[in-house]
C-alpha positions as CSV (number, residue, x, y, z in Angstrom):
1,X,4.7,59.8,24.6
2,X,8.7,59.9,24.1
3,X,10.1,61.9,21.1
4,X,11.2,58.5,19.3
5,X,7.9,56.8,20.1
6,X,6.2,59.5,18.4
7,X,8.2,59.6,15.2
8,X,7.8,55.9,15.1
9,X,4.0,56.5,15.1
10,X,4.0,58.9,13.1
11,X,5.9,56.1,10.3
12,X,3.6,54.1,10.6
13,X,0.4,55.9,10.1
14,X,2.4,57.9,7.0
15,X,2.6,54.2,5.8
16,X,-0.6,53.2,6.6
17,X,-1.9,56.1,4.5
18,X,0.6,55.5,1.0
19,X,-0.8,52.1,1.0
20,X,2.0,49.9,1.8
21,X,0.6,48.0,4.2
22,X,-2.4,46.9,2.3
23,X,-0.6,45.9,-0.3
24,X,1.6,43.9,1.9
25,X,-0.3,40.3,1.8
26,X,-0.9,40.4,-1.8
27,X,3.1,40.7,-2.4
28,X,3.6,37.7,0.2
29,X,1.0,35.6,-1.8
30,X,2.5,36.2,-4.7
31,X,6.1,35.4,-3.8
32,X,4.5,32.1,-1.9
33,X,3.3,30.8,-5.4
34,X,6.9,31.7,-7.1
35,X,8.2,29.6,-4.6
36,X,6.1,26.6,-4.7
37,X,8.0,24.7,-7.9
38,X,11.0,25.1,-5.2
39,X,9.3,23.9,-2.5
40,X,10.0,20.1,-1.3
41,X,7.2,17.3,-2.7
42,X,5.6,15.1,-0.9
43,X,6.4,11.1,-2.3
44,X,3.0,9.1,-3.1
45,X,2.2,6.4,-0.4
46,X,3.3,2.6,-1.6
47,X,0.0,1.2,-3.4
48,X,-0.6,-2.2,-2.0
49,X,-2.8,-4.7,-4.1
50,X,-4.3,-7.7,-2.7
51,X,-4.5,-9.7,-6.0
52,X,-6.7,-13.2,-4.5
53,X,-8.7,-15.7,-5.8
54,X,-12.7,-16.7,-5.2
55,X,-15.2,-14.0,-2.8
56,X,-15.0,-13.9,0.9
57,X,-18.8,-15.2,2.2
58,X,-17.8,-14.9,6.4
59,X,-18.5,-12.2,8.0
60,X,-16.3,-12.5,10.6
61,X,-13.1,-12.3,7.9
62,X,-14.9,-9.5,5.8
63,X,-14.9,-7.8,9.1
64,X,-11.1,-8.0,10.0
65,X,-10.6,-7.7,6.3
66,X,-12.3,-4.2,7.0
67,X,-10.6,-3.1,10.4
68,X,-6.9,-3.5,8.6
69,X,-8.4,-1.6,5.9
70,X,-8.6,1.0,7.6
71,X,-5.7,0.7,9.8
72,X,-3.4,0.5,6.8
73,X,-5.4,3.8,5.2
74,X,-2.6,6.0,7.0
75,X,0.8,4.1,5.7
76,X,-0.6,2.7,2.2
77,X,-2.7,3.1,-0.7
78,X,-4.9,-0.5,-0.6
79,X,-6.6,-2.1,-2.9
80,X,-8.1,-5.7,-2.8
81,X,-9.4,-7.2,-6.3
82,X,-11.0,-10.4,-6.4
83,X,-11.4,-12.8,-9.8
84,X,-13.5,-16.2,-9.6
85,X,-12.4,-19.3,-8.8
86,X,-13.3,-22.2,-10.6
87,X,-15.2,-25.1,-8.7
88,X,-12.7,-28.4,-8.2
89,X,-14.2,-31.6,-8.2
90,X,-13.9,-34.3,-5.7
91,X,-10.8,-36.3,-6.6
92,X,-9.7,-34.1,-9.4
93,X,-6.9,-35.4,-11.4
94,X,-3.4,-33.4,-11.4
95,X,-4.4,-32.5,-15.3
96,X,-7.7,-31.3,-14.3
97,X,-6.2,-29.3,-11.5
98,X,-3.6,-28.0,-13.8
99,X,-6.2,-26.7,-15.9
100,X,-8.2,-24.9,-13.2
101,X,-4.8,-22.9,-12.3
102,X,-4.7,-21.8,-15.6
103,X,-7.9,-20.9,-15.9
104,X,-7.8,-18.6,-12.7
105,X,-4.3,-17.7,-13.7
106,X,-5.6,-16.1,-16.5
107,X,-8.0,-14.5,-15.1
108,X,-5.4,-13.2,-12.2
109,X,-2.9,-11.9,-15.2
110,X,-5.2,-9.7,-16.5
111,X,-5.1,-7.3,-13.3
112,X,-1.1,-7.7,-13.1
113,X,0.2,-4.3,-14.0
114,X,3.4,-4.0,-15.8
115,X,5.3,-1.9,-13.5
116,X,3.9,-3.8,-10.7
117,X,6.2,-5.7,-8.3
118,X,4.7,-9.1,-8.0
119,X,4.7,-11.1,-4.8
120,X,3.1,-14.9,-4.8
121,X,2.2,-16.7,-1.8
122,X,3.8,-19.9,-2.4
123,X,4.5,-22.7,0.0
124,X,7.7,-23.3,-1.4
125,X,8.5,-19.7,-1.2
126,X,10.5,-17.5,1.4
127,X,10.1,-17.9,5.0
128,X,10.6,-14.1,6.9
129,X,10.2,-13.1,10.2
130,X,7.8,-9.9,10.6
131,X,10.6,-7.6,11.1
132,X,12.6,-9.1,7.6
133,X,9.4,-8.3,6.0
134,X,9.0,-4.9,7.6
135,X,12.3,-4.0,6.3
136,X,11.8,-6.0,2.7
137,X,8.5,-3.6,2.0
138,X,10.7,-0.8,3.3
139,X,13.5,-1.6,0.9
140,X,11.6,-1.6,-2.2
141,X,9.7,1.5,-1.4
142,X,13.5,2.8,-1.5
143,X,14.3,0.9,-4.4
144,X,11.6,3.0,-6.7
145,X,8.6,0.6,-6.6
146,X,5.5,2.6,-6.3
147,X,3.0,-0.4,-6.4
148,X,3.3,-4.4,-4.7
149,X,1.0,-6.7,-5.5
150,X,0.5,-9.7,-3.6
151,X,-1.0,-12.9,-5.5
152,X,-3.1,-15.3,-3.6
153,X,-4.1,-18.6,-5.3
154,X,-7.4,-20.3,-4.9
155,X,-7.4,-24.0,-2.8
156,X,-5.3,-25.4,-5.5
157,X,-2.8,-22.8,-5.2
158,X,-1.3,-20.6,-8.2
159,X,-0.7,-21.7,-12.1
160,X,2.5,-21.4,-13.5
161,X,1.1,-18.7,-15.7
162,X,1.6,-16.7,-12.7
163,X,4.3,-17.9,-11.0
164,X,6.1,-17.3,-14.0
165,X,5.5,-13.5,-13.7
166,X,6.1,-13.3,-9.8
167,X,8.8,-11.1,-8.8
168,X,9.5,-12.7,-5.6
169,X,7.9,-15.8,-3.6
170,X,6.7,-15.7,-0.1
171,X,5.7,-18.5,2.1
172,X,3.9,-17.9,5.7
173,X,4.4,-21.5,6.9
174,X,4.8,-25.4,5.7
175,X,1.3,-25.5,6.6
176,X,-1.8,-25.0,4.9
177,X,-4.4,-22.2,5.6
178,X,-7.4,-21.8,4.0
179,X,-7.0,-19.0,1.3
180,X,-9.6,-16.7,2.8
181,X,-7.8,-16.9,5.8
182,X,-4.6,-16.3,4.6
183,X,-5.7,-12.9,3.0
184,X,-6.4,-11.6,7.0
185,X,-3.0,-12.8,8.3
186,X,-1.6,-11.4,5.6
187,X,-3.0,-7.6,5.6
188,X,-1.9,-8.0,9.5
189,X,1.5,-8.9,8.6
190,X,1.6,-6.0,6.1
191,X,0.2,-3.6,9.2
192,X,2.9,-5.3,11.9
193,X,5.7,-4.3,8.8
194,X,4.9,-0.5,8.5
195,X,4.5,-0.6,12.5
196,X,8.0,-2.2,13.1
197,X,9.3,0.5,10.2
198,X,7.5,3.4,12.0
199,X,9.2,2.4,15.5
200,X,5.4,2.1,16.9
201,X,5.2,-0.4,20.0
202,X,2.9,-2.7,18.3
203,X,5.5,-5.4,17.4
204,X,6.8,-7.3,20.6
């Protein structure tokens, strides 16, 4: 062995024996947790509330209901609350329906969180394309708002008890869907958004 090599060696093993090396991880541990306050954080996924009126009885909804679930587990925090609907009779008067929307309004406002930004499905309310929507949900998320909820009425639609709190009104169509329905195209919609924002090839 060269001359150099050897003293090099020899280092070494003097260090090996004064202990330095052994006491080498536990000094880079500890300077790893003084540096930790320092160390960038992480922002909390957007929590997304399905807020809807009346239970879901198909199978075949539950189960897309389900797949976008857990499609929407890797962008999203999502939760889906459901209150009772109330039954409408044949030929129900406008007061009578009034009433109902009230009643389930009620019921709705009592899972609307303060700090929560409140979007009602309304047929009167804006029209978006997928990619104005991808960017609107991208927007807010920059804006500061940690948690969305979106309202869906039952078959009679939503009381002004709750349109009154609404933070912004969206509308899928002129049509009419049936309100179970509408909660599927909706969670797709919401998966097509954070596609289109994450550049993904989903959205033609």
């Amino acid at each position: 062995m060269p001359p150099r090599n050897r003293q090099t060696a020899e280092r070494l093993r003097h260090r090996c024996r004064s202990g330095t090396f052994l006491f080498l991880p536990v000094i880079l541990f500890a300077a790893a947790i003084a540096l930790l306050p320092y160390l960038p954080k992480g922002e909390d996924p957007l929590k997304i509330t399905l807020l809807t009126v009346g239970k879901i009885k198909e199978k075949y909804l539950k189960d897309a209901i389900s797949e976008y679930d857990k499609r929407l587990g890797r962008y999203c925090k999502l939760e889906i609350i459901e209150v009772a609907d109330e039954k409408t009779p044949d030929a129900a008067s406008p007061a009578v329906e009034q009433a109902i929307r009230q009643k389930e309004g009620e019921r709705l406002l009592k899972h609307i969180r303060d700090d929560a930004y409140v979007i009602t499905l309304e047929i009167d309310g804006h029209m978006l394309d997928s990619v104005t929507f991808a960017r609107k949900i991208e927007q807010l998320g920059i804006q500061g708002k940690s948690h969305l909820m979106f309202v869906i009425g039952g078959s009679i639609g939503l009381g002004d008890n709750v349109l009154q709190r609404s933070d912004y009104a969206l509308s899928f169509s002129k049509m009419t869907f049936p309100h179970q329905l509408m909660r599927v195209i909706l969670l797709e919609q919401i998966y097509r958004g954070y596609r289109i924002i994450e550049g993904a090839p989903y959205h033609k």
